[in-house]
OpenMM code with the backbone's topology and positions (N, CA, C; nanometers):
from openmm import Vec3, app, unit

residues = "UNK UNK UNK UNK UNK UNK UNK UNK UNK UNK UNK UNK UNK UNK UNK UNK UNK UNK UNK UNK UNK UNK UNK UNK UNK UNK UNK UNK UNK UNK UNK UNK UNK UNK UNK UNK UNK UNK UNK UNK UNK UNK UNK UNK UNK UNK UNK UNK UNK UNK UNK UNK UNK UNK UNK UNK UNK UNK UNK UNK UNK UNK UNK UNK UNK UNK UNK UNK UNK UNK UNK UNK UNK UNK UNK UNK UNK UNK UNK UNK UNK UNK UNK UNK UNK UNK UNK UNK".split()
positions = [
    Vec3(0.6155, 1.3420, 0.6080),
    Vec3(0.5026, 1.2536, 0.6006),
    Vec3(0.4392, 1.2448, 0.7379),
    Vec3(0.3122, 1.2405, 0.7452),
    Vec3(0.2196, 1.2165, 0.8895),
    Vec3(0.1680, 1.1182, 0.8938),
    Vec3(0.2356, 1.0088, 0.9546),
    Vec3(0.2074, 0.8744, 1.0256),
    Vec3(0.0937, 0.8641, 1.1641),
    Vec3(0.0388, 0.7710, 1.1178),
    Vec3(-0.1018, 0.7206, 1.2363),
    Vec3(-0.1139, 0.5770, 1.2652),
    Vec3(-0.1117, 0.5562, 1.3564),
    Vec3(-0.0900, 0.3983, 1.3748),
    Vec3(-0.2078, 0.3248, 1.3726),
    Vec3(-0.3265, 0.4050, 1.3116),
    Vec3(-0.4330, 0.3611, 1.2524),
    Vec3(-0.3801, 0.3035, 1.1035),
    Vec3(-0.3215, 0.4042, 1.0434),
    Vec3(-0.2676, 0.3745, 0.9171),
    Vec3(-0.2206, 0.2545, 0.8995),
    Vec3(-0.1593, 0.1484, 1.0202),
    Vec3(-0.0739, 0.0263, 0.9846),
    Vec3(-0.1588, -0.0838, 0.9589),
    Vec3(-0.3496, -0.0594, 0.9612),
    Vec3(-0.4045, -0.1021, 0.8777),
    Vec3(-0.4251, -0.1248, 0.7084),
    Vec3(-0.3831, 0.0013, 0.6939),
    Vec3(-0.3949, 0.0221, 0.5362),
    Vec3(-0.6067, 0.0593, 0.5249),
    Vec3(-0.5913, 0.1194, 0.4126),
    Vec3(-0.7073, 0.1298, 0.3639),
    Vec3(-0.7506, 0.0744, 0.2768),
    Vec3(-0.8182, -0.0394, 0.3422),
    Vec3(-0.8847, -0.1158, 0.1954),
    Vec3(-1.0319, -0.0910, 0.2933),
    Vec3(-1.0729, -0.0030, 0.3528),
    Vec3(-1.2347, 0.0465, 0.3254),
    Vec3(-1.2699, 0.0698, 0.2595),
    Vec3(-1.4301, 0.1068, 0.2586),
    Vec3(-1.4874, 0.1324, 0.1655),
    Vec3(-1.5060, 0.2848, 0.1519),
    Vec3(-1.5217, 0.3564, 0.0160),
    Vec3(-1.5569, 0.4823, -0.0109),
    Vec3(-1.5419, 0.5649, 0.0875),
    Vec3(-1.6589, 0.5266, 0.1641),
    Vec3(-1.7484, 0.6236, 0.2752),
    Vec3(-1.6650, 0.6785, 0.4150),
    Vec3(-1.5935, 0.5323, 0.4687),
    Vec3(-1.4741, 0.5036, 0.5154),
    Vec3(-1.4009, 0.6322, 0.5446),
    Vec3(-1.3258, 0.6346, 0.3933),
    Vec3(-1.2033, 0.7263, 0.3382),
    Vec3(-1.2723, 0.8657, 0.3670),
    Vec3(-1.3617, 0.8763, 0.3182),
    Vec3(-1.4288, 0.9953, 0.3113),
    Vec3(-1.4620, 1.0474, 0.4246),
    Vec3(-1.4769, 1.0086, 0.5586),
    Vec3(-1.5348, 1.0233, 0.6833),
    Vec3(-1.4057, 1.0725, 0.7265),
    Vec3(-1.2973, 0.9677, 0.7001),
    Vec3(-1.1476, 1.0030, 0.8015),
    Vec3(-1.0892, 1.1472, 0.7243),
    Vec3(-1.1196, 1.1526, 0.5734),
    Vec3(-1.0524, 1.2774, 0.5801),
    Vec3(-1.1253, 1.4014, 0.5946),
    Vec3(-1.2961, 1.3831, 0.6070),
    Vec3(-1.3278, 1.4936, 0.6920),
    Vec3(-1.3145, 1.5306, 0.8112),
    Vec3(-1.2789, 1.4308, 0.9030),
    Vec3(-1.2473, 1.4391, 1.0457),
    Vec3(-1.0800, 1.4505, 1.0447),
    Vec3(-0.9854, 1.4380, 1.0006),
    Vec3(-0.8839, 1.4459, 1.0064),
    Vec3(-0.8073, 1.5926, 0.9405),
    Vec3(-0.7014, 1.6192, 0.9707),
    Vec3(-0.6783, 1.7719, 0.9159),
    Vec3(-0.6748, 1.7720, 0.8191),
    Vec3(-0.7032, 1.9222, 0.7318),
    Vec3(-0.7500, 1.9264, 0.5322),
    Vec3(-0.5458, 1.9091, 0.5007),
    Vec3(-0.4705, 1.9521, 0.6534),
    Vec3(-0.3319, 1.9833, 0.5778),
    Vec3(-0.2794, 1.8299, 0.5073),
    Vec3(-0.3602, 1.6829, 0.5402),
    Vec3(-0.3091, 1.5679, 0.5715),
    Vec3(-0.3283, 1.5125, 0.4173),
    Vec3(-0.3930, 1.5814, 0.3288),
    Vec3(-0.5016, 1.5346, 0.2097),
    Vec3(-0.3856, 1.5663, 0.1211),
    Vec3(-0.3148, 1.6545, 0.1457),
    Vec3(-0.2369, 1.6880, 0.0010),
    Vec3(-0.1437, 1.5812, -0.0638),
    Vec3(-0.1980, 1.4606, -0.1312),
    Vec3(-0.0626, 1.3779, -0.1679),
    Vec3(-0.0766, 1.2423, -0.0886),
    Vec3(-0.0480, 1.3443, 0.0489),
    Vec3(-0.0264, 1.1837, 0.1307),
    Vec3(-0.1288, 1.0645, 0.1542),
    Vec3(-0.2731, 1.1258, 0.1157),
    Vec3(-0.3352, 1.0510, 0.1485),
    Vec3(-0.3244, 0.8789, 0.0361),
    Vec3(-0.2833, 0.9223, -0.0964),
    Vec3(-0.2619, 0.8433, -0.1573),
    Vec3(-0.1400, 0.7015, -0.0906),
    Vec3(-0.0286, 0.7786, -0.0192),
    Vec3(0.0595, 0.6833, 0.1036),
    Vec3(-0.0433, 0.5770, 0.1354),
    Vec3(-0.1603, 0.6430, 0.2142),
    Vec3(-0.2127, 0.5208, 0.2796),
    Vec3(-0.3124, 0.4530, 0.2128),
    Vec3(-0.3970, 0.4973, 0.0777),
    Vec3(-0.5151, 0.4471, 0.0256),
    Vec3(-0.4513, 0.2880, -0.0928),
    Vec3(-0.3131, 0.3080, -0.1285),
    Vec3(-0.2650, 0.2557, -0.2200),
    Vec3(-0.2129, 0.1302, -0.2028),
    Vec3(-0.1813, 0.1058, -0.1115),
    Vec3(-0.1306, -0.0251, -0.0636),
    Vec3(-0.2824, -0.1132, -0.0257),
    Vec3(-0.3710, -0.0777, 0.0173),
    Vec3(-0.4829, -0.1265, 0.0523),
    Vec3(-0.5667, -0.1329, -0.0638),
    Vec3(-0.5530, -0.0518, -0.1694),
    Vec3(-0.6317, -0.0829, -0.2698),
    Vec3(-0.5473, -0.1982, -0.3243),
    Vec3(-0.4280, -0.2461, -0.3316),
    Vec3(-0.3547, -0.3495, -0.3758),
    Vec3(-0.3552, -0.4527, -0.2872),
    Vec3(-0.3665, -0.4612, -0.1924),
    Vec3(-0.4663, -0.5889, -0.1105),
    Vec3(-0.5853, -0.6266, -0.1356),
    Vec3(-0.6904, -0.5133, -0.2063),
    Vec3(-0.7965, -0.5710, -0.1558),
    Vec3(-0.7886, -0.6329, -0.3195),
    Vec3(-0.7249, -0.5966, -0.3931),
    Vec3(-0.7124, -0.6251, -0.5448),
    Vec3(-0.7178, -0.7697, -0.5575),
    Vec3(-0.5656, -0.7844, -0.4818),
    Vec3(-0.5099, -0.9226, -0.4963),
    Vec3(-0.6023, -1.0436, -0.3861),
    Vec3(-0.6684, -0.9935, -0.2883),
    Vec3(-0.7043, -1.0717, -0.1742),
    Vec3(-0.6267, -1.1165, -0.0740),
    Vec3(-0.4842, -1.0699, -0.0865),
    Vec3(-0.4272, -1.0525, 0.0307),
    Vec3(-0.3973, -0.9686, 0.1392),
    Vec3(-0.3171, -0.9815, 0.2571),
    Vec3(-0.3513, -0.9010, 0.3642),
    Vec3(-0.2180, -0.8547, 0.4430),
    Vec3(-0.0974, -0.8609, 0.3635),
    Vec3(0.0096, -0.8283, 0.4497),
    Vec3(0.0859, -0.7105, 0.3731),
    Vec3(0.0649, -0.5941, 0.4539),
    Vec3(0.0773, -0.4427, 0.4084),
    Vec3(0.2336, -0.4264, 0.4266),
    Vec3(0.3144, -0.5098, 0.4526),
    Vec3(0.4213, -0.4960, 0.4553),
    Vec3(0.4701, -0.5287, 0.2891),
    Vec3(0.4274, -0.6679, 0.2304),
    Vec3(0.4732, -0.6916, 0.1063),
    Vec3(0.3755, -0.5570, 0.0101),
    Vec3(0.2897, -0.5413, 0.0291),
    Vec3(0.2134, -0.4324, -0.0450),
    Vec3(0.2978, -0.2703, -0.0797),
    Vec3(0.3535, -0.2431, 0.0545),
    Vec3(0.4559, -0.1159, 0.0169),
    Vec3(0.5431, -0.1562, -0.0457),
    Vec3(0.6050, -0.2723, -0.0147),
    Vec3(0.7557, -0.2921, -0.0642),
    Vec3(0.7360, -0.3375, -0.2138),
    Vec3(0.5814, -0.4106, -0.2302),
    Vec3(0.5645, -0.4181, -0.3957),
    Vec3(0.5691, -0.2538, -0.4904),
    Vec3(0.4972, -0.1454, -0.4163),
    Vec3(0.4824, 0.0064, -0.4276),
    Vec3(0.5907, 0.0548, -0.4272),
    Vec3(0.6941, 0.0660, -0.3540),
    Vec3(0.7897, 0.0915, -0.3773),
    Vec3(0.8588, 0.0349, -0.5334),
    Vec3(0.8599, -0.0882, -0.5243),
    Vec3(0.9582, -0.1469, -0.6335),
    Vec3(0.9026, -0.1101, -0.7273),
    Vec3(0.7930, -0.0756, -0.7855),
    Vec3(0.6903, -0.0069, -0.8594),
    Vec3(0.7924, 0.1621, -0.9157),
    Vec3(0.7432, 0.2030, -0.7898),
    Vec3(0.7639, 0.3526, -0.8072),
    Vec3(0.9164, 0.3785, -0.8346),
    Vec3(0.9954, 0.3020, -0.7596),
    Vec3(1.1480, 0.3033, -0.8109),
    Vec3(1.1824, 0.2604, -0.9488),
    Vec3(1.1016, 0.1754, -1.0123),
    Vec3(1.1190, 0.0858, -1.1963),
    Vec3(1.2337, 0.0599, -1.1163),
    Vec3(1.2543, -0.0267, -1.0029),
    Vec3(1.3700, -0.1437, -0.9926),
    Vec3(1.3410, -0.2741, -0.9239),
    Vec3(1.4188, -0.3593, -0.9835),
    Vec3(1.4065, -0.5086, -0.8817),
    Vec3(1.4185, -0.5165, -0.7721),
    Vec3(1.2923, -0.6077, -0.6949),
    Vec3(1.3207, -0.5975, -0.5767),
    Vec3(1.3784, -0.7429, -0.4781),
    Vec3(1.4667, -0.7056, -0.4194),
    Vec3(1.5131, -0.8314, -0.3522),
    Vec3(1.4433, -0.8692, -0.2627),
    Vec3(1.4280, -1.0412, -0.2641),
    Vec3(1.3184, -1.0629, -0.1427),
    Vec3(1.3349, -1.2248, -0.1180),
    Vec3(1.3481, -1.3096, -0.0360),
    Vec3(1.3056, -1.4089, 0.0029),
    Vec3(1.2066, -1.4346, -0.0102),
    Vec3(1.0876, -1.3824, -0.0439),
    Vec3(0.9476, -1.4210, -0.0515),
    Vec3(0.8745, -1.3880, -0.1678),
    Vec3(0.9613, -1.4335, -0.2489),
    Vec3(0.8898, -1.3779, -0.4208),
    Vec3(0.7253, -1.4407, -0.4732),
    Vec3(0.7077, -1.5260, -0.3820),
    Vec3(0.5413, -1.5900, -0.4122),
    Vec3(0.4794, -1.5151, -0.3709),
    Vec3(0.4724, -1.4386, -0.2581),
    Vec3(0.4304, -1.3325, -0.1889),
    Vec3(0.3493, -1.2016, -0.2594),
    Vec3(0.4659, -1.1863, -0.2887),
    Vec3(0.5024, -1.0831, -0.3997),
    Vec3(0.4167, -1.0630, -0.5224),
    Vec3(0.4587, -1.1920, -0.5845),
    Vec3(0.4023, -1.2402, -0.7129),
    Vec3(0.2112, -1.2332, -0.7230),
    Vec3(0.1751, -1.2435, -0.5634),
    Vec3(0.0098, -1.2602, -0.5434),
    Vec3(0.0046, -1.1407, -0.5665),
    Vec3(0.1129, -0.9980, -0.5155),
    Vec3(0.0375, -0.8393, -0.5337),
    Vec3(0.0967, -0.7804, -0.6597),
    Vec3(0.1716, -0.8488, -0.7378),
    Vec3(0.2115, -0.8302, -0.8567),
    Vec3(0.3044, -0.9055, -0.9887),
    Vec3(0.2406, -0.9535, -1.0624),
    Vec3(0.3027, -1.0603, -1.1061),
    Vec3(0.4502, -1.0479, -1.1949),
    Vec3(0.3895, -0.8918, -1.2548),
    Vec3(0.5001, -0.8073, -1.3560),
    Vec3(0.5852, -0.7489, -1.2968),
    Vec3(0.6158, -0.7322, -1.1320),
    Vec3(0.7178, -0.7152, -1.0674),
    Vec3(0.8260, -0.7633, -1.0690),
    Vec3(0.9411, -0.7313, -1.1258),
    Vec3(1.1152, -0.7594, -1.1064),
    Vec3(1.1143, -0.8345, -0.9785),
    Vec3(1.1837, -0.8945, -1.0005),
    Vec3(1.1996, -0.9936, -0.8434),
    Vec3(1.3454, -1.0656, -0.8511),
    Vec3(1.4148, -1.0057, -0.7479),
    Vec3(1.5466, -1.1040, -0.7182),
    Vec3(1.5623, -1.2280, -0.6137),
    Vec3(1.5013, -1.3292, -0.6170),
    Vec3(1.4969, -1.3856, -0.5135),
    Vec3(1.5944, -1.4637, -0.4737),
    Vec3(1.5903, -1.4371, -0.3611),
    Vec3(1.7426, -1.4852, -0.2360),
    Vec3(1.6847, -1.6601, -0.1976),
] * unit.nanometer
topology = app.Topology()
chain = topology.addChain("A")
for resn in residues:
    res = topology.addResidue(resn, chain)
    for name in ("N", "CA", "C"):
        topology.addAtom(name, app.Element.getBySymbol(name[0]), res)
């Protein structure tokens, strides 16, 4: 995977945005991964929240079909409500 510490924004730009960085950025970066960074930000801008940390870890628990453990299940619950949740 090719990490950018631009990326620890997430992408919740717009269209044009996306489209600009992956013409300026290498064509090798587009295959797949770009979805890594567009997906968590489209699930922020969904929900109206802004912390890309609960956003992967909701993506993850997603992509695994498993519960996810968390102290912060309200959190959670704002980027997905049908999410498994074990809360500590």
């Amino acid at each position: 995977m090719i990490w950018h510490s631009g990326t620890r924004s997430s992408w919740s730009a717009c269209a044009a945005e996306i489209d600009l960085a992956e013409t300026v950025l290498p064509s090798r970066v587009v295959g797949g991964v770009w979805e890594v960074f567009k997906e968590p930000g489209r699930l922020l801008a969904a929900s109206g929240t802004s912390d890309i940390t609960d956003a992967h870890v909701v993506i993850c628990g997603r992509r695994a079909d498993q519960p996810v453990v968390t102290s912060d299940p309200g959190d959670l619950r704002q980027l997905d409500p049908a999410l498994r949740l074990i809360a500590l």
